[in-house]
ROSE-4610 file (N, C-alpha, C; in Angstrom, 1 decimal, always signed):
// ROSE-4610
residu = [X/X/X/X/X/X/X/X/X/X/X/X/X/X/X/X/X/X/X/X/X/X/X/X/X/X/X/X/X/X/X/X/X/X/X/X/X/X/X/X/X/X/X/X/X/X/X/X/X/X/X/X/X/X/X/X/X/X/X/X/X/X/X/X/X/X/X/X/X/X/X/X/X/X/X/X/X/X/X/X/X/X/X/X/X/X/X/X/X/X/X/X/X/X/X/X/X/X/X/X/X/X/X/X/X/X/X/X/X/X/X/X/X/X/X/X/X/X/X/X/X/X/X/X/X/X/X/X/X/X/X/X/X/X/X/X/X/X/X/X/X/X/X/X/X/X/X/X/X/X/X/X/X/X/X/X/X/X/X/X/X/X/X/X/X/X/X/X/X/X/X/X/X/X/X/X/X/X/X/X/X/X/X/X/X/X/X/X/X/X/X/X/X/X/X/X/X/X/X/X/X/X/X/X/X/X/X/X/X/X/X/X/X/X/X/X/X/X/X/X/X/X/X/X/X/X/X/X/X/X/X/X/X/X/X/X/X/X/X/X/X/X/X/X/X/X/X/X/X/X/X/X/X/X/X/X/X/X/X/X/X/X/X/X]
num = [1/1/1/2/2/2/3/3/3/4/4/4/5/5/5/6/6/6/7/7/7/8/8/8/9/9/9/10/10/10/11/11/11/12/12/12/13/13/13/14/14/14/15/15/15/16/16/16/17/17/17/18/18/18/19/19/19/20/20/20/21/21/21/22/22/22/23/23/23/24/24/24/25/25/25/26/26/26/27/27/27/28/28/28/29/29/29/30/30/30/31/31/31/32/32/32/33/33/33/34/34/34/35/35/35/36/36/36/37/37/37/38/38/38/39/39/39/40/40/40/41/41/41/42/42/42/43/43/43/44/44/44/45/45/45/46/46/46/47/47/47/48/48/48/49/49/49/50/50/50/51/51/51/52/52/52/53/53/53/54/54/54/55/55/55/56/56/56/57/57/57/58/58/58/59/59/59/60/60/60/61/61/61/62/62/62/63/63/63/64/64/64/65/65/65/66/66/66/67/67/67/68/68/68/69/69/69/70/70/70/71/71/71/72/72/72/73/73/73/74/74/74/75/75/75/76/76/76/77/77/77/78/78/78/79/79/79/80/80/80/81/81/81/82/82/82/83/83/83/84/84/84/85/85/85/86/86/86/87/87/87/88/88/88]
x = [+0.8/+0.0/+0.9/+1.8/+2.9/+3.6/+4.3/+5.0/+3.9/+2.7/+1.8/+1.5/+1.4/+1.4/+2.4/+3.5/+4.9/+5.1/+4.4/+4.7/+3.7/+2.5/+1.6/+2.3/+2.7/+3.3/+4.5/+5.3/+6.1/+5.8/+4.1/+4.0/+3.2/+3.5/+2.4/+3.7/+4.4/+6.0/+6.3/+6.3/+7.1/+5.4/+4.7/+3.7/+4.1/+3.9/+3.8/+5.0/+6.2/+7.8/+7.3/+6.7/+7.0/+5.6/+4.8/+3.9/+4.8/+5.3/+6.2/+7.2/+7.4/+8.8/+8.4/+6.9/+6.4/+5.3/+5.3/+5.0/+6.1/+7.0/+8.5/+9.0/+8.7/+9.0/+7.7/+6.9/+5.7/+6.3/+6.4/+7.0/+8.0/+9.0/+10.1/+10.0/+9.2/+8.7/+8.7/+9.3/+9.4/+7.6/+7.4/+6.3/+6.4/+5.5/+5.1/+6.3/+5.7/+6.4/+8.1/+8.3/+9.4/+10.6/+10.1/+10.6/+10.7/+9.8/+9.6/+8.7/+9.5/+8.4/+9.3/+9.3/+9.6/+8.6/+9.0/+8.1/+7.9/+7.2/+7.4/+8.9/+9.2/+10.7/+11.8/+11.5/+12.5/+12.5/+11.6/+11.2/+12.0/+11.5/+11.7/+13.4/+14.0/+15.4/+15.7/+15.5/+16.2/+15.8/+14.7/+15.0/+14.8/+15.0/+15.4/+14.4/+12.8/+11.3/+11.5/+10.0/+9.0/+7.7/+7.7/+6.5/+5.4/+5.4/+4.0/+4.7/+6.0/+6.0/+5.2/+5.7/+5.5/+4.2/+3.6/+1.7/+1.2/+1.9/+1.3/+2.1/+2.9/+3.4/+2.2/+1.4/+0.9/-0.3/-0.9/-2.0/-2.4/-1.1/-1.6/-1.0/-1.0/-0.2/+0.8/+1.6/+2.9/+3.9/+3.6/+4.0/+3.0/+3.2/+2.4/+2.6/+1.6/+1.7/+0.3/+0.7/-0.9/-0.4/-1.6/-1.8/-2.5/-1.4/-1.5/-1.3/-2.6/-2.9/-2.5/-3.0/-2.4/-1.4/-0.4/+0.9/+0.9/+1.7/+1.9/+2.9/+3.2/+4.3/+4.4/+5.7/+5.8/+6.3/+6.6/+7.3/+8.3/+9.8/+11.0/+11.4/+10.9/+11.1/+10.9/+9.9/+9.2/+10.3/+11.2/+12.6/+13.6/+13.5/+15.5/+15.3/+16.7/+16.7/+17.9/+18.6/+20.1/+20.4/+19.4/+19.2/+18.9/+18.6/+17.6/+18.6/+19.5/+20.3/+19.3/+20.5/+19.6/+19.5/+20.0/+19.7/+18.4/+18.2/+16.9/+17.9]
y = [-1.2/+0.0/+1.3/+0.9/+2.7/+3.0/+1.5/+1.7/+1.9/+2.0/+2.3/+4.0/+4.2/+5.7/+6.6/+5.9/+6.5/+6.2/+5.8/+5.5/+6.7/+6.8/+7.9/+9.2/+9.5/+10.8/+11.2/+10.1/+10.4/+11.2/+10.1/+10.0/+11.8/+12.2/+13.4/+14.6/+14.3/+15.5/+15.6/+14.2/+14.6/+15.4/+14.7/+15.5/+17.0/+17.6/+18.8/+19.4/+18.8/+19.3/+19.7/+18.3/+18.8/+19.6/+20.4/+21.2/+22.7/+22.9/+23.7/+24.2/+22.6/+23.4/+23.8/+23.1/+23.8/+25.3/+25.5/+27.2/+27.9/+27.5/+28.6/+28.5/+27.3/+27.7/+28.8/+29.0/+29.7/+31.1/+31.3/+32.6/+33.1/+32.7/+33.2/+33.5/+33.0/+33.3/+34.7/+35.3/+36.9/+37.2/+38.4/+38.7/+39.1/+39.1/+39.7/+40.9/+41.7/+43.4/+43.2/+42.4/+42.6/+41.7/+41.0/+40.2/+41.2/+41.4/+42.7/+43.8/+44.5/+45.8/+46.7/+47.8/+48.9/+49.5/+50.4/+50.8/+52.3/+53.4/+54.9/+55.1/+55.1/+55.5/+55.2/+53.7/+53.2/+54.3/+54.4/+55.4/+57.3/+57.3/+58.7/+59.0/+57.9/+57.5/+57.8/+56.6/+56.7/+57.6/+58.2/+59.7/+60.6/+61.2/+62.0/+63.3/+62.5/+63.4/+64.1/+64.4/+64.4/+63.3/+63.5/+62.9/+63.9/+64.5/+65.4/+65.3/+65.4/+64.8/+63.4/+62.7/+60.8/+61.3/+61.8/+61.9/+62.3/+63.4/+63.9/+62.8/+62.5/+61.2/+60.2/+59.8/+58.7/+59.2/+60.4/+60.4/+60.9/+61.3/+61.7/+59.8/+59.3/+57.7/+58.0/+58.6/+58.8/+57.9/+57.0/+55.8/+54.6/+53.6/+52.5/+52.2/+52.0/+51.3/+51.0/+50.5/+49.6/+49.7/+49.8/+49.9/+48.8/+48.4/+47.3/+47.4/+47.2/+47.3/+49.2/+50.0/+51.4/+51.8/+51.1/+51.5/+51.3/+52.4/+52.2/+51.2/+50.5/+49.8/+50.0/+49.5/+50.1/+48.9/+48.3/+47.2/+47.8/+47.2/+47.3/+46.9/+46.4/+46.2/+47.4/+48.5/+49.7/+51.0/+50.4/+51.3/+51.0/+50.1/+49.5/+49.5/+51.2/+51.1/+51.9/+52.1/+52.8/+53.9/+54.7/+56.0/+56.0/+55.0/+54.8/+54.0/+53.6/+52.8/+51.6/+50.2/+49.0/+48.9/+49.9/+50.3/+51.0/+50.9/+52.5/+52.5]
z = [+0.0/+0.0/+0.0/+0.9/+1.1/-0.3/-0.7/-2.1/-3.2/-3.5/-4.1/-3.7/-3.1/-2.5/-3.0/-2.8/-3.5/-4.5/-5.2/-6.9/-7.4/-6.6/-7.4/-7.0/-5.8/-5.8/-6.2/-6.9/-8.1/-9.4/-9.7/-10.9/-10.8/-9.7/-9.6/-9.8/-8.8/-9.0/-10.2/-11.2/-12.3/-13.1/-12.9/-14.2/-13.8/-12.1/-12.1/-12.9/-12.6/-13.5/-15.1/-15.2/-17.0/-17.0/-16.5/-16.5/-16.2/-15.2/-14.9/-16.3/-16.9/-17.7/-18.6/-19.1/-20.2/-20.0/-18.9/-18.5/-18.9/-18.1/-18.3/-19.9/-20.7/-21.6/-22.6/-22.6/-22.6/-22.5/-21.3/-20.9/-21.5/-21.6/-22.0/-23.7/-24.4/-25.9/-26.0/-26.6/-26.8/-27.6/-27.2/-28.2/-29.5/-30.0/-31.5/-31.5/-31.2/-31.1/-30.7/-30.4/-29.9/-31.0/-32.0/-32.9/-34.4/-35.1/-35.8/-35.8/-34.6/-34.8/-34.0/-34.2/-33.5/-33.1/-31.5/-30.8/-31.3/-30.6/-30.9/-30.6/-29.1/-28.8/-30.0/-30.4/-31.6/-32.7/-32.9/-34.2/-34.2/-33.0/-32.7/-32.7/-32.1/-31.8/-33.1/-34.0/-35.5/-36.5/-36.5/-37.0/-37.1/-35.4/-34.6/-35.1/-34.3/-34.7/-33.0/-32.5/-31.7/-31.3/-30.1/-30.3/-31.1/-31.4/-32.2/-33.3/-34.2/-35.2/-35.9/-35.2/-35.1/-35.1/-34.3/-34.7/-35.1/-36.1/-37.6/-38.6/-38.6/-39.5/-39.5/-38.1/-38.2/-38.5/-38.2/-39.0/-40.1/-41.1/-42.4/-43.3/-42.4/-43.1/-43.5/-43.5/-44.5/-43.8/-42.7/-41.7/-41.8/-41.6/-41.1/-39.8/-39.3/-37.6/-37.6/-36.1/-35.4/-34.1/-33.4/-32.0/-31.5/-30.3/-29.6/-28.3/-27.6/-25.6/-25.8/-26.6/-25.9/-26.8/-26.8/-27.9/-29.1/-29.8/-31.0/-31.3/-32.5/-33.1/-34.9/-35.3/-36.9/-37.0/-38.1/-38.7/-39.0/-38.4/-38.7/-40.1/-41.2/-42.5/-43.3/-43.1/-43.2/-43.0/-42.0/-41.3/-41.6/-42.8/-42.8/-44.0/-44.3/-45.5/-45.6/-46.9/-47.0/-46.2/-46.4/-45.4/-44.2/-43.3/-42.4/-41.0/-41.6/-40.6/-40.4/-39.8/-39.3/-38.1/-37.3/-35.7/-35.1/-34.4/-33.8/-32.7]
């Protein structure tokens, strides 16, 4: 009966582990935005606007972006170009 008992709360630690490792791996996945996109700050950085520039830029379109939770973001492909540097 006891070694039965200890075999299930093995079989219970390990499920919790590989539950655990596959949360932390979850987590650590970078987001969307953070893979290709630049933020406002990125933007303003590389070519050295305002914020009230950057928001006549974005609202006559003469930029692409999308707003996501509140913030703006641009596609870094949109930004990288001979003139433009591959940095923000």
């Amino acid at each position: 009966m006891n070694q039965e008992i200890l075999s299930r709360i093995d079989e219970l630690l390990s499920l919790q582990k590989n539950m655990l490792t596959a949360l932390y791996s979850l987590r650590e996945k970078p987001s969307v935005p953070d893979l290709d996109w630049y933020d406002s700050t990125d933007i303003k950085k590389l070519l050295h606007i305002s914020d009230s520039t950057l928001f006549r830029m974005r609202r006559s379109a003469s930029i692409k972006s999308v707003k996501i939770s509140g913030k703006w973001f641009y596609k870094i492909p949109d930004f990288d170009g001979p003139d433009l540097g591959n940095t923000p």
